[in-house]
TORLUMPA-616383 format. One record per residue: residue number from 0; residue in one letter; x, y, z of N, C-alpha, C, O in turn. Coordinates in pm, whole numbers, plus 50000, padded with zeros to 5 digits. Last residue first. Layout:
// residues N
<NUM,"A",<X,Y,Z>,<X,Y,Z>,<X,Y,Z>,<X,Y,Z>>
...
***
This chain:
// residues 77
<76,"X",<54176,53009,63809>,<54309,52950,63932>,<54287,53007,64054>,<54362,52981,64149>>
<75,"X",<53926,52970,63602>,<53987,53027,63712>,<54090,52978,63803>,<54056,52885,63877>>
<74,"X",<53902,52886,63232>,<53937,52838,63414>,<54002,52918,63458>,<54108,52958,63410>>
<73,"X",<53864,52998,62999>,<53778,53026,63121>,<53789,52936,63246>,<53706,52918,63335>>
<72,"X",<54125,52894,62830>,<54035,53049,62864>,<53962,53095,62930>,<53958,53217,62946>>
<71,"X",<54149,52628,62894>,<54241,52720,62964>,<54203,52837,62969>,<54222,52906,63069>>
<70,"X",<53942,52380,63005>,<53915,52502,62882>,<54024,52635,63000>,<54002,52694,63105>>
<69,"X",<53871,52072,63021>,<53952,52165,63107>,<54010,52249,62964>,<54078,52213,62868>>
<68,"X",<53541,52006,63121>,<53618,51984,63022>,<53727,52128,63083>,<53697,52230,63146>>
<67,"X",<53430,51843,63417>,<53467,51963,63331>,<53607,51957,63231>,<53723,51921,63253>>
<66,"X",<53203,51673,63612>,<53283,51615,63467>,<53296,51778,63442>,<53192,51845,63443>>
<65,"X",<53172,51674,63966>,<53122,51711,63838>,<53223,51730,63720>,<53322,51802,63737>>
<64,"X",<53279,51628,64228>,<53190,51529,64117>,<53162,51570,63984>,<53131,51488,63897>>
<63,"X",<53431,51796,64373>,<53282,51828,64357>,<53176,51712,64344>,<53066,51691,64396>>
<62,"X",<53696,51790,64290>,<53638,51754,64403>,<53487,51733,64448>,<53444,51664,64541>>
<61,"X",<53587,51694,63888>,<53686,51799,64063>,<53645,51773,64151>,<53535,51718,64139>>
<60,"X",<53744,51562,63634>,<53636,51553,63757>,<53680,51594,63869>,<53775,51555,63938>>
<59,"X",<53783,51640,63339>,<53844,51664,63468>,<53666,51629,63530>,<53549,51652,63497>>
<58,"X",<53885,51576,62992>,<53769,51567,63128>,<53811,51543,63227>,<53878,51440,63243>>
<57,"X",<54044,51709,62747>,<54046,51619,62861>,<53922,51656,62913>,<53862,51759,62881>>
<56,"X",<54207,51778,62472>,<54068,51766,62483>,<54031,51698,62597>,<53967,51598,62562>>
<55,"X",<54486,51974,62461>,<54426,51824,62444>,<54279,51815,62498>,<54268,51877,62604>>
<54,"X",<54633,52293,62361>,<54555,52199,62485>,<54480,52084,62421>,<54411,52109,62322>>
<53,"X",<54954,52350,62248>,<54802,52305,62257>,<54763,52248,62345>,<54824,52164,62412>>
<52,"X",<55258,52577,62200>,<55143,52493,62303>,<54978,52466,62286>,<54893,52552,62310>>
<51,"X",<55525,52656,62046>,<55375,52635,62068>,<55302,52579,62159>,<55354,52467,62161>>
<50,"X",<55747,52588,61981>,<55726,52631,62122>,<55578,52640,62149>,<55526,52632,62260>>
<49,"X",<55859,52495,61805>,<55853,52626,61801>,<55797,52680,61915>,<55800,52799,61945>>
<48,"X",<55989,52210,61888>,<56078,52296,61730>,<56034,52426,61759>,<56125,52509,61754>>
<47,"X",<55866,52103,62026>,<55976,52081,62055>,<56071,52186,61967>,<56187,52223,61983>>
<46,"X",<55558,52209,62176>,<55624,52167,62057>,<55748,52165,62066>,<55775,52256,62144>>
<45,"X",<55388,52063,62415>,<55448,52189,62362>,<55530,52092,62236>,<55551,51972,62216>>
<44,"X",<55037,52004,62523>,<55175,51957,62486>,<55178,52097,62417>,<55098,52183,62382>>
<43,"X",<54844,51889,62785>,<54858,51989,62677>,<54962,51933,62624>,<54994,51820,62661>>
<42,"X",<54713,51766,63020>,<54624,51800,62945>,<54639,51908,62786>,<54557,51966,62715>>
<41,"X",<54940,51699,63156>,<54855,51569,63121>,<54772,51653,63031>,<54756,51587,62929>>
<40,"X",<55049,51948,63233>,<55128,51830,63128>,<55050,51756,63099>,<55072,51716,62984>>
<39,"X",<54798,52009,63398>,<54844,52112,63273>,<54956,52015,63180>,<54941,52013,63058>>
<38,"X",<54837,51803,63592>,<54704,51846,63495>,<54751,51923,63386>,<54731,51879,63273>>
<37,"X",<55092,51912,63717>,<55046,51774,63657>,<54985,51753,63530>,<55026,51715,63420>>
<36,"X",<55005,52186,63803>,<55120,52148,63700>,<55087,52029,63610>,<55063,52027,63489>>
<35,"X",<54820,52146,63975>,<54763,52190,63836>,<54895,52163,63772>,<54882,52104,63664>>
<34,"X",<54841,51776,64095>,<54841,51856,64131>,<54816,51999,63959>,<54799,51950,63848>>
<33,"X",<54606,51501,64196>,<54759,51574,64088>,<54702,51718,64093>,<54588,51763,64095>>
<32,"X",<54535,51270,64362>,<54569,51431,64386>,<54656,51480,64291>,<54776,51496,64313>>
<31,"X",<54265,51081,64256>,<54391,51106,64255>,<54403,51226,64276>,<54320,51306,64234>>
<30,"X",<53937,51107,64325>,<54027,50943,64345>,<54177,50984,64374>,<54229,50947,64479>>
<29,"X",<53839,51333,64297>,<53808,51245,64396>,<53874,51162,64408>,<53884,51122,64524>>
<28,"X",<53974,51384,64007>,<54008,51451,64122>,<53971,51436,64277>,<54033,51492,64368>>
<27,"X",<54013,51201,63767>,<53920,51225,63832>,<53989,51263,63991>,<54040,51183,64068>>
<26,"X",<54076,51293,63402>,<54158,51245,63580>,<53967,51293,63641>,<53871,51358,63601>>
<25,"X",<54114,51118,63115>,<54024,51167,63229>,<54107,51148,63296>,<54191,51058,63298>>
<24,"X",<54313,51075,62898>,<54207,51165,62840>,<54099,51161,62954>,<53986,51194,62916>>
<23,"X",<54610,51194,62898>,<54510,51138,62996>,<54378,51227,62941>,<54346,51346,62935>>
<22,"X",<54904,51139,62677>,<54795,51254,62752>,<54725,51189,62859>,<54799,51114,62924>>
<21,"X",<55257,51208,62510>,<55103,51142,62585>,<55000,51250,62689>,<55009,51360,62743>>
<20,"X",<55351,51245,62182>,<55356,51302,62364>,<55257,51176,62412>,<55205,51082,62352>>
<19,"X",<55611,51287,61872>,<55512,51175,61991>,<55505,51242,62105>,<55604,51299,62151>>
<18,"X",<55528,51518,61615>,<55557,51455,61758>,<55527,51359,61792>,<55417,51315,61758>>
<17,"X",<55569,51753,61348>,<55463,51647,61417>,<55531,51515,61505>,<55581,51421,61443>>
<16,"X",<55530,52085,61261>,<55621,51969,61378>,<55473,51856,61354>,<55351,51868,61347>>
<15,"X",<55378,52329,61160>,<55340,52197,61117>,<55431,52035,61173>,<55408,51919,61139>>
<14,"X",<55387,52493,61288>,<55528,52522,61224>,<55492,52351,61178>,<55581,52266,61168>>
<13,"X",<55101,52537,61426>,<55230,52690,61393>,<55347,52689,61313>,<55408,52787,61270>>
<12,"X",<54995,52341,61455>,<54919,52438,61382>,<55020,52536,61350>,<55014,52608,61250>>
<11,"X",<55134,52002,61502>,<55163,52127,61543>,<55085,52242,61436>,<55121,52226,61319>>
<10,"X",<55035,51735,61573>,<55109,51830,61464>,<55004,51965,61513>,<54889,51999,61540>>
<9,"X",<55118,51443,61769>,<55069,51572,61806>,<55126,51663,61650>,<55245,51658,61620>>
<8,"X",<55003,51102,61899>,<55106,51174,61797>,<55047,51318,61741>,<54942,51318,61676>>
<7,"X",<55045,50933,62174>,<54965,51051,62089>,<55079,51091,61995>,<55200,51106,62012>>
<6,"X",<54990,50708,62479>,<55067,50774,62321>,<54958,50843,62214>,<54841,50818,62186>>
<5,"X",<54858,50773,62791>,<54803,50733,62703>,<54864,50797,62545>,<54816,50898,62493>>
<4,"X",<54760,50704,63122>,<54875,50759,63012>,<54813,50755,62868>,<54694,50725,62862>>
<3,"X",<54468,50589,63243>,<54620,50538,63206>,<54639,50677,63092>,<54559,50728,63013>>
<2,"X",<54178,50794,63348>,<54224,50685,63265>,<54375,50694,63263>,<54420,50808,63281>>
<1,"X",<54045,50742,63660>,<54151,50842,63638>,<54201,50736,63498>,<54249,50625,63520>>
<0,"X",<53698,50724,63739>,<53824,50659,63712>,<53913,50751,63628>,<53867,50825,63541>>
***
């Protein structure tokens, strides 16, 4: 199951900003087709003041079946 949207309030490590975004803390890639753009908004946020970008702590389920935490340093495109 692909969980709902979901409000977050985000501070920022680079210029200490602190935000409202939302996230998805699971997609499951058997059920819904989003596409990597998608995934990459559902799974990060940018900062509005310095531009920063963090990744959010998500679980991806890929075509496969198998639960992967979505780690921007070692996923292959």
């Amino acid at each position: 199951m692909t969980t709902p949207p979901e409000k977050i309030t985000v501070e920022y490590p680079e210029c200490s900003a602190v935000y409202g975004d939302w996230f998805r803390a699971s997609m499951n890639l058997m059920l819904d087709d989003f596409d990597e753009d998608y995934i990459d908004e559902a799974s990060s946020a940018s900062c509005p003041n310095c531009g920063h970008r963090v990744d959010l702590d998500v679980l991806i389920i890929e075509e496969d079946g198998v639960w992967r935490s979505r780690d921007r340093d070692t996923r292959t495109d």
